[in-house]
Residue, then its C-alpha position, 0 to 999 in steps of 0.5 A: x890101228x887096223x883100216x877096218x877099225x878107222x873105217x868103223x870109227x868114222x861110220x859111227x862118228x861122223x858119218x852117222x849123225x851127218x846122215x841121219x841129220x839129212x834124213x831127217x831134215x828132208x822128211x826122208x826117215x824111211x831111206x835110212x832103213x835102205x842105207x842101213x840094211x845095206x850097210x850091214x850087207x856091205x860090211x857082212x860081205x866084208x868080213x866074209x872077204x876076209x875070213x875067206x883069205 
């Protein structure tokens, strides 16, 4: 399996739930929107990376 698809799959698996859990125990539900936009900076970045190669 492609590196990108294992790292995809453990964001969504493990990762997620594990964090939105914590978010939403410490009455921190606004952080996730931050963690979330930059997520999505993070993994566009990414794919620009590659189609650049």
């Amino acid at each position: 399996m492609n590196r990108w698809i294992d790292i995809v799959i453990f964001m969504l698996v493990i990762a997620f739930p594990v964090v939105m859990t914590w978010l939403l125990v410490t009455d921190r539900l606004e952080l996730w929107f931050y963690l979330s936009l930059h997520g999505t900076i993070l993994c566009a970045l990414e794919i620009v990376k590659k189609l650049e190669h």
